[in-house]
DOGUBA-610103 format. One record per residue: residue number from 1; y negated, z negated, x negated of N, C-alpha, C in turn. Coordinates in steps of 0.2 Angstrom, whole numbers. Each point is the difference from the previous one (the first is absolute). Layout:
N
  lomar    nc2    nc3    nc1   cac2   cac3   cac1    cc2    cc3    cc1
    NUM      Y      Z      X      Y      Z      X      Y      Z      X
...
//
This chain:
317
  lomar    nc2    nc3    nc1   cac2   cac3   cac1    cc2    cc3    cc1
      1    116   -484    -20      0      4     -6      4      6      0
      2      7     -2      2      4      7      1     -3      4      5
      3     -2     -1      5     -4      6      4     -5      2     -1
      4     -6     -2     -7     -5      3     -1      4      4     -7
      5      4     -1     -2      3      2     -6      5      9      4
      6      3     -1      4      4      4      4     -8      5      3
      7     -6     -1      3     -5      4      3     -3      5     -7
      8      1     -5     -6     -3      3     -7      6      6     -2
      9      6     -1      0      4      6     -1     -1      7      4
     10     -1     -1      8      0      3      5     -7      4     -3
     11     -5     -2      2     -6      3     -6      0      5     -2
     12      3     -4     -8      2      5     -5      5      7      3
     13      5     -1      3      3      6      0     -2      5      4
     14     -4     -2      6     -4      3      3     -7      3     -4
     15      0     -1     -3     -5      4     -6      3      3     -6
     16      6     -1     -1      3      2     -4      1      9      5
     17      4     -1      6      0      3      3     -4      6      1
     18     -5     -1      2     -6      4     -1     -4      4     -4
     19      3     -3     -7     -2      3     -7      2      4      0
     20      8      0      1      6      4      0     -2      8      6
     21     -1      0      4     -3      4      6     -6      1      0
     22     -4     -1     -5     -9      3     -1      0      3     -4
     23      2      2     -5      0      2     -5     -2      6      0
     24      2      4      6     -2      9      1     -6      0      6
     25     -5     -6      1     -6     -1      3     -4      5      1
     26      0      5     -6     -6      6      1      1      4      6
     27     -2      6     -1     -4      3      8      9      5      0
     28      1      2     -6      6      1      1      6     -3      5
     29      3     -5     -1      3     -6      4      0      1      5
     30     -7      0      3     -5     -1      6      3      5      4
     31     -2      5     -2      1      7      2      8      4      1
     32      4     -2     -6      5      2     -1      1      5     -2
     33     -5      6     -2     -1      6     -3     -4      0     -9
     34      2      4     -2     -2      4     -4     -7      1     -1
     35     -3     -4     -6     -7      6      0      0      6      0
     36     -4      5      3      0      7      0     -2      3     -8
     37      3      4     -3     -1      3     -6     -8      2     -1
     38     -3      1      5     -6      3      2     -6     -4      1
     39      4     -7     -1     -6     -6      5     -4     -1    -11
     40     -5     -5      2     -5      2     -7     -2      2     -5
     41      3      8      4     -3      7     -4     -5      3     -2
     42     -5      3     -3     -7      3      2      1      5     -3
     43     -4      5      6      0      7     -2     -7      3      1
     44     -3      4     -2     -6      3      0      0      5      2
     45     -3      4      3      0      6      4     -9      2     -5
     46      1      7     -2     -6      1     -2     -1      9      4
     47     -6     -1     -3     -2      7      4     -6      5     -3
     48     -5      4      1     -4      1     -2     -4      3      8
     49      6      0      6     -4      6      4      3     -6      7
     50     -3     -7      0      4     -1      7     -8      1      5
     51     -6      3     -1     -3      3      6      4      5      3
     52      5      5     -2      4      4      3      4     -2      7
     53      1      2      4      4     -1      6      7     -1     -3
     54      2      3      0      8     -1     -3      0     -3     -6
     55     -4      0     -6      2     -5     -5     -3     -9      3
     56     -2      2      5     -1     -8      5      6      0      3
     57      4      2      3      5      0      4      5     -4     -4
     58      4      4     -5      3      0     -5      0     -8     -3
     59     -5     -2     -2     -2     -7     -4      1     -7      6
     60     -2      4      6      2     -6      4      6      0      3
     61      4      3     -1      8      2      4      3     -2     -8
     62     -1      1     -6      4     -4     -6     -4     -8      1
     63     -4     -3      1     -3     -5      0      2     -3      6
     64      2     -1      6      3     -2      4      5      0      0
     65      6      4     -2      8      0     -3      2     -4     -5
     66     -4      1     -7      2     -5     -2     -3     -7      0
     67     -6     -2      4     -2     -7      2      5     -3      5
     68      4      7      5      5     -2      5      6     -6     -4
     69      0      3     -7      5     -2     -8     -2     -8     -2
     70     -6     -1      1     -4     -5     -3     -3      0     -7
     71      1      8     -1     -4      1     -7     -9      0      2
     72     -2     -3     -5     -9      0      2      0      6     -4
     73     -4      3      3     -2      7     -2     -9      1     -1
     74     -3      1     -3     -7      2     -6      1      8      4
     75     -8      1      2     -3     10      2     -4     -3     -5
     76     -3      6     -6     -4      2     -3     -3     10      2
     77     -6     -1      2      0      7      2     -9      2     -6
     78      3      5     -3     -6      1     -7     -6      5      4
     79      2      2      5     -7      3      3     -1      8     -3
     80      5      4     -2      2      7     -3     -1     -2     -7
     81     -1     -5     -5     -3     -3     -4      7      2     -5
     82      2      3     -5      8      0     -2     -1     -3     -6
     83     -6     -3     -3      1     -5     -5      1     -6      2
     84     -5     -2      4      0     -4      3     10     -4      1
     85      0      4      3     10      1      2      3     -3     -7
     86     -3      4     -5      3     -2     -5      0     -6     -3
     87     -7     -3      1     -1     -7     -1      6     -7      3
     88     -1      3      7      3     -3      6      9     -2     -1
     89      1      6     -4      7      0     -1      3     -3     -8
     90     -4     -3     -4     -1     -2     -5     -1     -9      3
     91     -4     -1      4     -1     -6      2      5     -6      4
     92      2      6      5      8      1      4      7     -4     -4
     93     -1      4     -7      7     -1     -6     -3     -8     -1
     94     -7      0     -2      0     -6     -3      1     -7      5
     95     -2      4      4      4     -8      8      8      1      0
     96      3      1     -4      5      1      2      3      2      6
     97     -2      7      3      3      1      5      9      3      1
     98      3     -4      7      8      4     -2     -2      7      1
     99     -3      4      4     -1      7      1     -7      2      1
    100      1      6     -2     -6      4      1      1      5      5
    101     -3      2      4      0      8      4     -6      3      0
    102     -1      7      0     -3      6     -4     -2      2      8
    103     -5      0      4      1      3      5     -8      6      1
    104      5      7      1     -3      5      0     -5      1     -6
    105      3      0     -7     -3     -1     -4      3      2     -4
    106     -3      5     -8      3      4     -2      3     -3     -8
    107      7     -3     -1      2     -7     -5     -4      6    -10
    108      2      7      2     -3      3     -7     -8     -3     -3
    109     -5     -2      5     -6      0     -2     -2     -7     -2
    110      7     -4      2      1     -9     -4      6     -2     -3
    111      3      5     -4      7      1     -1     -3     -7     -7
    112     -6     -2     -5      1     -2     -4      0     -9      5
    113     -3     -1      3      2     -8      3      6      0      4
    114      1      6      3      8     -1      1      5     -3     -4
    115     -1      2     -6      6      1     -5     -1     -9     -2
    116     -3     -2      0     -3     -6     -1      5     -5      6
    117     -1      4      7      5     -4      2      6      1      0
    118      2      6     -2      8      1     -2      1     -3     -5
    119     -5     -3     -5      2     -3     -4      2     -8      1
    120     -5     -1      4      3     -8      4      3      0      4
    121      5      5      0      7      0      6     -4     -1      7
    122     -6      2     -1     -3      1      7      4      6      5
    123      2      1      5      3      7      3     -7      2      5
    124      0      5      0     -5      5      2      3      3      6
    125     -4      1      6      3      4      6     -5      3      1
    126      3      7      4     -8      6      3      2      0      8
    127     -7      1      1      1      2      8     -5      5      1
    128      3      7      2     -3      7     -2     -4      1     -7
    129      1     -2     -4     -1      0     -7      3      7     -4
    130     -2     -2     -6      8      5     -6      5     -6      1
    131      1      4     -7      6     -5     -3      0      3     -9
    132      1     -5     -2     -1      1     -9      7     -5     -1
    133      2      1     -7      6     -5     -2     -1     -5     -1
    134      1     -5      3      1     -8     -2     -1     -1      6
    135     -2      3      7     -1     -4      7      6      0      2
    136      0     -4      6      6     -1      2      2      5      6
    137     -5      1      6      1      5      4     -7      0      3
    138      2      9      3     -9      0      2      5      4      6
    139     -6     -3      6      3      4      6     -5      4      3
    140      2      6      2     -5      4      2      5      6      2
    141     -7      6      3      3      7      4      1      4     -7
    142      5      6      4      2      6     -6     -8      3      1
    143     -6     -1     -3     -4      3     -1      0      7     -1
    144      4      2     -7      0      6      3      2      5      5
    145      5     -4      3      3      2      8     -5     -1      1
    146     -3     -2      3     -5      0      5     -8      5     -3
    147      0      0     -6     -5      4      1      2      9      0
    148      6      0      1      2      7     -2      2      2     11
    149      2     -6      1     -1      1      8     -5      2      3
    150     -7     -3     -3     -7     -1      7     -1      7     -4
    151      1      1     -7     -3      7     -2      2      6      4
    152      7      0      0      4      8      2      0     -1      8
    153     -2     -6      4     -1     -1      7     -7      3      1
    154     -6     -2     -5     -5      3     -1     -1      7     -1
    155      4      2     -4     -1     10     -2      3      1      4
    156      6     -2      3      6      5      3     -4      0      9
    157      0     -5      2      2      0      8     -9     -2      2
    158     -7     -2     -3     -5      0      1     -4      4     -3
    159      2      3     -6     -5      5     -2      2      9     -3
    160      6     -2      2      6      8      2      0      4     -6
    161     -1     -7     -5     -1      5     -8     -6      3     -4
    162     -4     -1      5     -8      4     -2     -5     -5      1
    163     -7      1     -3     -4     -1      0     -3     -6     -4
    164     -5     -3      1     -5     -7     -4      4     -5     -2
    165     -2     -5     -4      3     -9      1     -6     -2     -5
    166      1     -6      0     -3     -6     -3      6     -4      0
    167     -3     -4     -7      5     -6     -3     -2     -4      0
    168     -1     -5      3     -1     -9     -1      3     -5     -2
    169     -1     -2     -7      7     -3     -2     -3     -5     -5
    170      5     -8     -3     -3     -5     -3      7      0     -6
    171     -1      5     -5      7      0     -4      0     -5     -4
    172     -4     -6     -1      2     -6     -2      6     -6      2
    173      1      2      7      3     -2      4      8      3     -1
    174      5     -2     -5      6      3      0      5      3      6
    175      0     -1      4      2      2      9     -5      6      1
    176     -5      0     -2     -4      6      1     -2      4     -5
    177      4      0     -5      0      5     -6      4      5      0
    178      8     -3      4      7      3      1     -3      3      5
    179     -5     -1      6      0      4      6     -5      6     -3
    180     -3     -2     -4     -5      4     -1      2      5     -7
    181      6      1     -1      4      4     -4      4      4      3
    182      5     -3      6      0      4      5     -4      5      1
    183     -6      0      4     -5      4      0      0      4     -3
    184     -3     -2     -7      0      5     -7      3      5      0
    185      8     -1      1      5      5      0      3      4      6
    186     -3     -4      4      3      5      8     -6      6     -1
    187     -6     -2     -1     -6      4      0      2      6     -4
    188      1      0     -6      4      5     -3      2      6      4
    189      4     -2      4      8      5      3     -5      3      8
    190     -8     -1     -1     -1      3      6     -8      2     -2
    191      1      8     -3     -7      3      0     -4      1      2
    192      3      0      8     -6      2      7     -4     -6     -1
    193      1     -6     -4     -2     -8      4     -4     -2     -7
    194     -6      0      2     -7     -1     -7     -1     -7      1
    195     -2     -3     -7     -2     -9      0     -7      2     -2
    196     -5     -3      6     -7      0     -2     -2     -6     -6
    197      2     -2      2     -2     -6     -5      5     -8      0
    198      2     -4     -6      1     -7      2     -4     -4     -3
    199     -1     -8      6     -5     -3      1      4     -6     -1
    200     -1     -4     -4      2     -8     -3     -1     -4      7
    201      0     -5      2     -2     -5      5      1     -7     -2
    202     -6     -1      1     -4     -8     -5      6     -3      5
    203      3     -6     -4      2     -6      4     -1     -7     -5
    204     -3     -5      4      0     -2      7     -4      6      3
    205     -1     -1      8     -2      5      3      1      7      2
    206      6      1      0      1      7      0     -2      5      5
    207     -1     -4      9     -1      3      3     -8      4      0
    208     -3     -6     -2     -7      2     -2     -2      3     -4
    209      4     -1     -7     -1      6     -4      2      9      2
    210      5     -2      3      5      8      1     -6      4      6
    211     -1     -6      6     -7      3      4     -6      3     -4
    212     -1     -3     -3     -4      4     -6      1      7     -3
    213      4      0     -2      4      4     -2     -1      7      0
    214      2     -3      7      1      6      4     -5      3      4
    215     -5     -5      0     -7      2      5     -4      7     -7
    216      1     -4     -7     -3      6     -3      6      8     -1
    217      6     -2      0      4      6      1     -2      5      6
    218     -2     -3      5     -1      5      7     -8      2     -2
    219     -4     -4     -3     -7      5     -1      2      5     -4
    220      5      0     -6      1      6     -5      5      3      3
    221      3      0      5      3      4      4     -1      1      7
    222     -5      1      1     -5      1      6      4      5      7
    223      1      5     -4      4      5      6      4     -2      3
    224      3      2      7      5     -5      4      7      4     -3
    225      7     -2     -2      4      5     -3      0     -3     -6
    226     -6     -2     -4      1      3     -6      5     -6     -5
    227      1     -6      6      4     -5     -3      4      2      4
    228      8      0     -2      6      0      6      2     -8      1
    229      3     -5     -8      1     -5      2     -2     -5     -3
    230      1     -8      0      0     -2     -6      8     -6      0
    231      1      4     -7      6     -7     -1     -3     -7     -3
    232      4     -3      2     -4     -7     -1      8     -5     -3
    233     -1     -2     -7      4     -4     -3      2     -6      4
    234     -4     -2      4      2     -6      4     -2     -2      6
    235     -1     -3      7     -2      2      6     -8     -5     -1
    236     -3     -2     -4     -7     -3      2     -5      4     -4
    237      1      6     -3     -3      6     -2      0      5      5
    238      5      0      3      2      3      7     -3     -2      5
    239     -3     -7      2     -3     -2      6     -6      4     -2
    240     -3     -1     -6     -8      0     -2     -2      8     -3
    241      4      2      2      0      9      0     -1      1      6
    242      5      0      4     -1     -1      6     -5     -1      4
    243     -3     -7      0     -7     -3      2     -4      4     -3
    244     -2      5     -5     -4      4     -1     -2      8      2
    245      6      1      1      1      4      3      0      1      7
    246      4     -5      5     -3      0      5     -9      0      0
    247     -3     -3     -2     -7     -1      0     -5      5     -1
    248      3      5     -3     -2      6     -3      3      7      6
    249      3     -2      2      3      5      7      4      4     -4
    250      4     -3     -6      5      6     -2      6     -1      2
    251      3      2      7      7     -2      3      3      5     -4
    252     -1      4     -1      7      6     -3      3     -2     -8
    253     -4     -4     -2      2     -4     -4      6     -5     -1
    254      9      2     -4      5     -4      2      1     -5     -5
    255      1     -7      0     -1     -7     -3      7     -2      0
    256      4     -2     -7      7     -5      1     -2     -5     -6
    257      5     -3      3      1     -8     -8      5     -2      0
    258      1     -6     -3      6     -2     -1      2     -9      0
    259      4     -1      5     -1     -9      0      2     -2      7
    260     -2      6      4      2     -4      9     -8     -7      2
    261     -1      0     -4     -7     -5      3     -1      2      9
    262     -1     -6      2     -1     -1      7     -6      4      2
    263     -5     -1     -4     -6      5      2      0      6      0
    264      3      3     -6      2      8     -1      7      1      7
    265      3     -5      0      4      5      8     -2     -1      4
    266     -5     -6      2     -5      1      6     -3      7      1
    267     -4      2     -7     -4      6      1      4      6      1
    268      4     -2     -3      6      9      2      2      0      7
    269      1     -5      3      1     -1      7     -4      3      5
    270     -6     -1     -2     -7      1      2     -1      7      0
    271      3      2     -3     -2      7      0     -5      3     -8
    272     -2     -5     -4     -4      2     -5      0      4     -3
    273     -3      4     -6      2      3     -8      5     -3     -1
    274      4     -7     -2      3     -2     -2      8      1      5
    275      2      4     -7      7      1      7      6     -1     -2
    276      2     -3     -8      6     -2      0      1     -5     -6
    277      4     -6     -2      0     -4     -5      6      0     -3
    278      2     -6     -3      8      0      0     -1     -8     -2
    279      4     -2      4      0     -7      2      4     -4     -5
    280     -3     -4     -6      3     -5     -3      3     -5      3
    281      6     -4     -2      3     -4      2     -1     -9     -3
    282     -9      0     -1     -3     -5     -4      5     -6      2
    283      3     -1      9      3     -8      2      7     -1     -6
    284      3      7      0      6     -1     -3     -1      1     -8
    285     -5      3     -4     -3     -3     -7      1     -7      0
    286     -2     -4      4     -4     -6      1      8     -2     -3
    287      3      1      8      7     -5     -1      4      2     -6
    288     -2      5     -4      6      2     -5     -2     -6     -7
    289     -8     -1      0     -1     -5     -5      2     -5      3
    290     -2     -3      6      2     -7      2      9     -2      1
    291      3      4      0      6      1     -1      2     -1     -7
    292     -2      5     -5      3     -1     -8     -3     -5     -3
    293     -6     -2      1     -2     -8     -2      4     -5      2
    294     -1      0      8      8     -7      1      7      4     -4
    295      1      3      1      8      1     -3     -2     -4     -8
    296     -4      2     -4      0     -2     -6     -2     -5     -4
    297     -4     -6      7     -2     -7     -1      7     -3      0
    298      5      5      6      7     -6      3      6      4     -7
    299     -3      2     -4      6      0     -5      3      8      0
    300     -1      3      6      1      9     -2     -2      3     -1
    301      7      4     -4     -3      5     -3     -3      7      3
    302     -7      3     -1     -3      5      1     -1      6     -4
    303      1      6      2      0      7     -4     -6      0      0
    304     -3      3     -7     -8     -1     -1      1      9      0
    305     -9      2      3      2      8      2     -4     -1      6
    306     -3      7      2     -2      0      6      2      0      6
    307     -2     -1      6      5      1      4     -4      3      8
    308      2      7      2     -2      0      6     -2     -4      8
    309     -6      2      1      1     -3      8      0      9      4
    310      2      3      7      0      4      0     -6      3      7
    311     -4      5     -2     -5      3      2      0      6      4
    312     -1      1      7      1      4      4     -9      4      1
    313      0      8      2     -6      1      4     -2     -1      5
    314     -8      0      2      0     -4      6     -6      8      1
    315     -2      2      6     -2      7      3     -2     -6      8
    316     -3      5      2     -1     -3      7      2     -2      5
    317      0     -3      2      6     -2      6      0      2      7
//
């Protein structure tokens, strides 16, 4: 009796024991680390324009960064559709997302669903976007640096001051309104330099539309000469100018954009009409949001405000 009495205490303590040293069993314990601030967070990423080359880039360079975080991340893309966007962004708030990002997309023409998330302490980020009050940060290029660059690279050192242009440009697009204001006002300061006409560019599709475009701009500009250039808001108005041109056998015709796109430096390399851009720094957009979301999941503080990535010219190599 006393040794099955004596095995019954042992038992017990040894479970007592155990109680004592199980108590932090979760994955924490296990691990010995901290959840991440970042770990069962959701963010949405919305768009209007992810057919784009670079608004595809962008979405997926934020979209593996913060998945690298263990945030599940939602792409909504409205197909140029900007109500649609505003539905989306309405639907977003109602999932209770922790973020939003704006990507390549202009926050003024959804400012009322936005507010809607401001009001849910939702925070809003851009990635080449505006920025309006209540977002927390948009990252993008000095657009108008950049469009006062390809301009006066355009007047000064390709077209020596004088002659034709065309204007291809989507000023709905906030990044392409400031470049396209540049424009406005350099054109001003230079008489010898005539604007035959500007031509909107359907998006989605841009390259197709701009080839269009421009196929009927060369029939009403038939003479060889009679076009000197065209500026082009952004580089896939610039390929499809281009393409047209070539096609039409008008090499004396000089082509820029803006964005660095892999196919518009291929073509300037080549030798094409197309002969100079200025190279967005979409990887380093990418990381300025994927960075200010972590910092603000793990508890810091972030300056809301825009914030540069920086943009060099690109000419042919």
């Amino acid at each position: 009796m006393k040794k099955l009495l004596a095995l019954l205490l042992a038992c017990i303590l040894v479970s007592a024991m155990a109680a004592c040293g199980g108590g932090g069993s979760g994955s924490d314990a296990n691990t010995g680390e901290p959840d991440s601030g970042a770990a069962s967070k959701k963010v949405s990423l919305l768009t209007p324009y992810l057919s784009s080359v670079t608004t595809n880039q962008m979405v997926d360079l934020i979209k593996a960064g913060l998945e690298a975080q263990s945030v599940a991340v939602t792409v909504v893309d409205t197909k140029g559709d900007f109500a649609q966007l505003a539905g989306r962004i309405e639907d977003t708030v109602s999932a209770k997302a922790d973020a939003i990002v704006l990507v390549s997309a202009d926050p003024a023409q959804v400012q009322t669903q936005l507010q809607t998330a401001f009001d849910a302490g939702i925070p809003v980020f851009g990635c080449d976007s505006g920025f309006i009050e209540g977002m927390a940060v948009n990252a993008t290029s000095d657009n108008t640096a950049m469009g006062e660059m390809i301009t006066r690279y355009l007047f000064d050192d390709l077209m020596g001051g004088k002659g034709t242009v065309i204007a291809l440009t989507h000023r709905p697009h906030p990044g392409v309104v400031k470049r396209c204001i540049a424009f406005d006002e350099i054109i001003e300061e230079y008489p010898d330099i005539e604007l035959i006409t500007e031509q909107h560019v359907e998006v989605p599709g841009p390259i197709e539309s701009s080839r269009q475009i421009m196929e009927n701009l060369i029939l009403s500009n038939s003479a060889r000469d009679s076009v000197t250039a065209v500026w082009c808001a952004w580089d896939e108005p610039a390929i499809g100018a281009t393409q047209a041109l070539q096609d039409a056998g008008r090499d004396e015709v000089i082509v820029v954009g803006v964005d660095g796109n892999s196919q518009a430096v291929e073509m300037i390399n080549l030798g094409t009409n197309l002969k100079a851009t200025v190279s967005q720094n979409f990887e380093g957009m990418a990381d300025i949001v994927v960075n200010e979301i972590t910092n603000m999941f793990n508890g810091e503080e972030i300056a809301p405000g825009e914030q540069y990535a920086p943009a060099n010219l690109i000419t042919k190599q």
